[in-house]
C-alpha positions as CSV (number, residue, x, y, z in Angstrom):
1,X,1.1,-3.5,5.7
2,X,1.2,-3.8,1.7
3,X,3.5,-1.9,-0.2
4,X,2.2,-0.5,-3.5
5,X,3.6,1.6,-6.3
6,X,1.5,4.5,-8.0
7,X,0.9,2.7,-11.5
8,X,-1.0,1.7,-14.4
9,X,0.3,-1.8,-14.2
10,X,-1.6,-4.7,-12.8
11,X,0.2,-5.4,-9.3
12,X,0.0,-8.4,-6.8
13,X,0.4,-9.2,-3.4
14,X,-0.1,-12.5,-1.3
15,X,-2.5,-12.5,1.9
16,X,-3.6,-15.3,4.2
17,X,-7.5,-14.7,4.6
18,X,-10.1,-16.2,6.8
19,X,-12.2,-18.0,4.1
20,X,-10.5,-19.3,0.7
21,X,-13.4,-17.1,-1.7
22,X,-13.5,-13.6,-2.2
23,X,-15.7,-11.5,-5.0
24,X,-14.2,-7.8,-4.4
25,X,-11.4,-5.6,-2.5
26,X,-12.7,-2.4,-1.1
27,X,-9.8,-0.3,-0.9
28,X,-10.5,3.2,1.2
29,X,-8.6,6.2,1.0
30,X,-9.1,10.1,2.4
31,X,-11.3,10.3,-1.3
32,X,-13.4,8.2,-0.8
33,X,-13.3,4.4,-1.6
34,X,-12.9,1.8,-4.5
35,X,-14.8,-1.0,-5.4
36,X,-12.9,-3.5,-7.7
37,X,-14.1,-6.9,-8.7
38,X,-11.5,-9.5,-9.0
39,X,-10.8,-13.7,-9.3
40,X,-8.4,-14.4,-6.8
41,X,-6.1,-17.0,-7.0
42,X,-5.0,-19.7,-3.9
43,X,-1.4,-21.3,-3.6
44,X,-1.7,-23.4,-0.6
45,X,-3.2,-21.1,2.3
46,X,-2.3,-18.1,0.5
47,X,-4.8,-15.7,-1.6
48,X,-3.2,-13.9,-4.3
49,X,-4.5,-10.5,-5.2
50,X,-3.7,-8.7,-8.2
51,X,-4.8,-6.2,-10.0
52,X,-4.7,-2.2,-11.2
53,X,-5.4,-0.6,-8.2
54,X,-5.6,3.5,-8.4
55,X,-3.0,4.5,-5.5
56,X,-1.4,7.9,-4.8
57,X,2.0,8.4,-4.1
58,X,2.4,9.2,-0.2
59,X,-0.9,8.0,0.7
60,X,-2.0,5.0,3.4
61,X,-5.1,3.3,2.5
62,X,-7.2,0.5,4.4
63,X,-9.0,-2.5,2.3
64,X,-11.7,-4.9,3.2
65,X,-11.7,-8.4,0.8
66,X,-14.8,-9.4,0.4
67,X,-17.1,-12.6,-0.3
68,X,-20.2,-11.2,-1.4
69,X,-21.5,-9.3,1.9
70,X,-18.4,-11.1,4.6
71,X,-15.6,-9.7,5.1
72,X,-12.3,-12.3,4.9
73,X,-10.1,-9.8,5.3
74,X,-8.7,-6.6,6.0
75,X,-5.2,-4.7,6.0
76,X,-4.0,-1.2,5.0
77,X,-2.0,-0.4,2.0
78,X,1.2,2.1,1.7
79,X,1.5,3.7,-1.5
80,X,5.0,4.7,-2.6
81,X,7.7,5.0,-5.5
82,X,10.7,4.6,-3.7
83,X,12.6,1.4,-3.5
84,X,11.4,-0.3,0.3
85,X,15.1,-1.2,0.9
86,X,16.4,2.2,1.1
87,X,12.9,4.0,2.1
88,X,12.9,7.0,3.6
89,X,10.2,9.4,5.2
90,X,12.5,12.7,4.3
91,X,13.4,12.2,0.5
92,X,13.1,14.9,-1.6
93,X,12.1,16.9,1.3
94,X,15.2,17.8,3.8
95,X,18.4,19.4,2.7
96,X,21.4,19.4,4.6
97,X,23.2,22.6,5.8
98,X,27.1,22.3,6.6
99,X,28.5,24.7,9.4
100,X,31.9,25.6,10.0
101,X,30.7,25.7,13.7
102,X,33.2,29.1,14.1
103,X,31.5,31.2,17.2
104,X,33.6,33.8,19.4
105,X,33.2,33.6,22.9
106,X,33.7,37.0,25.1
C-alpha cells in the first residue's frame, strides 16, 4: 500500500510495473475517480510516479497505471497526515479515563 499525505505539493512514490510505459494513473476513491496524465520516470526496474494527486485525509483509494488502454499496474493508496512511524488508527479520537478502581464489596 502507498502512503500519501493530503497536499498541494507534487508527491512521489516508486512502483515496479509490468511494462516500462505508462500515459495516466487512475486513482479511485468513494467520489468518484481521477484521471491524471503524467511522464513517468524509470531507475532501473523501478517506475517513479509523482505528481499532485487530490487525496483526503483518512481515506483508502485504489489506482490503475495505465498505457494508453492496458493496465501496468494497480495498488491502493492510504491517505494520511500523521507521521507512518508512530501511526495510529485512534488519534485524536480516544481519550483516556483514570479510575481509582475503589468498589465496596458487601
Amino acid at each position: 500500500m502507498i502512503i500519501l499525505r493530503e497536499t498541494s505539493t507534487t508527491q512521489e512514490f516508486k512502483i515496479i510495473p509490468r511494462a516500462n510505459e505508462a500515459t495516466s494513473i487512475v486513482i479511485k476513491g468513494s467520489e468518484g475517480s481521477d484521471s491524471i496524465s503524467f511522464t513517468p520516470s524509470f531507475y532501473s526496474y523501478y517506475m517513479v510516479v509523482s505528481g499532485i494527486f487530490n487525496l483526503k485525509e483518512g481515506r483508502q483509494y485504489s489506482f490503475d497505471i495505465m498505457n494508453d488502454s492496458d493496465i501496468v499496474y494497480k495498488g491502493r493508496i492510504f491517505c494520511t497526515n500523521q507521521d507512518i512511524n508512530n501511526y495510529s488508527i485512534n488519534n485524536g479520537d480516544y481519550t483516556e479515563t483514570s479510575s481509582d478502581n475503589d468498589f465496596i464489596i458487601l
